[in-house]
N, C-alpha and C positions, 0 to 999 in steps of 0.2 A: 128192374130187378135190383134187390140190395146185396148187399156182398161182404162181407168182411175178409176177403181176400182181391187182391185186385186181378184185373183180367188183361194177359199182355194181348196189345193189340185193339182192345175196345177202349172207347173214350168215355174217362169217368164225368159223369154230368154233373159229377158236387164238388169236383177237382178243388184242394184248397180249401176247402170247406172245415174239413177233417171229418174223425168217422167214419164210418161206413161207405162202401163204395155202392155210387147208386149207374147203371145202364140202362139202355133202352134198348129192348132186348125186339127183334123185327120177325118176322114170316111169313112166308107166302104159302097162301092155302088157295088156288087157282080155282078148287071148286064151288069155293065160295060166292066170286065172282061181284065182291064188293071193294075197291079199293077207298084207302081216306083219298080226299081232296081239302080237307081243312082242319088242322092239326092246332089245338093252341095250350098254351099256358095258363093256368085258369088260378087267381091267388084271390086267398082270403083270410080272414084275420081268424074266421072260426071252422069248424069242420062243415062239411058239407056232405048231404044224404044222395043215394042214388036218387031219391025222389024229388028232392030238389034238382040236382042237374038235369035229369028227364025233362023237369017241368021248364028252366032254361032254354030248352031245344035241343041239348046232346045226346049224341046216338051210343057214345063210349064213353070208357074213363080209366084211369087210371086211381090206386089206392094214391093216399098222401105222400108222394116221393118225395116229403120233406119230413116224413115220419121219425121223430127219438131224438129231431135236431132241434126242436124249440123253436118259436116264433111264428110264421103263418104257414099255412096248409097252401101246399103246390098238388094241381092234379095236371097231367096232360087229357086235354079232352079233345072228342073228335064232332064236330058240327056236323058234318055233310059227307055223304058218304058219293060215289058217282059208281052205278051199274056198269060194270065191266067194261070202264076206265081204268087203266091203273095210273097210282099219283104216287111220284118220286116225291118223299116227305124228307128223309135224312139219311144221310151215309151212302146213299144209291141206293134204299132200301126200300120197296114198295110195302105198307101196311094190310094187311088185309084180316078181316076177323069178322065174324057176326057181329049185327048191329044190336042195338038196347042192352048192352049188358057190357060189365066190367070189363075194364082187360086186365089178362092174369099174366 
């Protein structure tokens, strides 16, 4: 999530940066019954299409959480998802969402 206000209590992921305040915003939706098990950082000097990352192997994504700041394109992407596992990714925060599609 982007912000231009900050959020007391959550930890700004561009801390220093300046700008915009960017979080990683979590929820649990149990009837989904997909947790992540493989979270990563995905950098590239140019943007990158849903169709490309699909054709990578990723199941999610995030928009460019490097967006208005200049330089390369940051997505957080999800490889692997595990059937009703749940995987502690960040903050004590389990992920869970439908697969093949953005996260909003």
């Amino acid at each position: 999530m982007v912000s231009d206000t900050e959020k007391p209590g959550q930890m700004d992921l561009a801390k220093g940066a300046g700008g915009q305040y960017r979080y990683l915003e979590t929820s649990t939706v149990a009837a989904e019954g997909f947790g992540i098990s493989n979270l990563k950082l995905l950098r590239s000097t140019d943007e990158v299409s849903s169709t490309d990352l699909r054709g990578r192997g990723y199941r999610g994504w995030t928009t460019d959480i490097n967006a208005g700041r200049g330089g390369e394109y940051l997505y957080l992407v999800i490889f692997d998802f595990d059937y009703l596992i749940p995987s502690i990714v960040s903050l004590g925060h389990t992920f869970i969402f439908k697969p093949d599609r953005q996260l909003s």
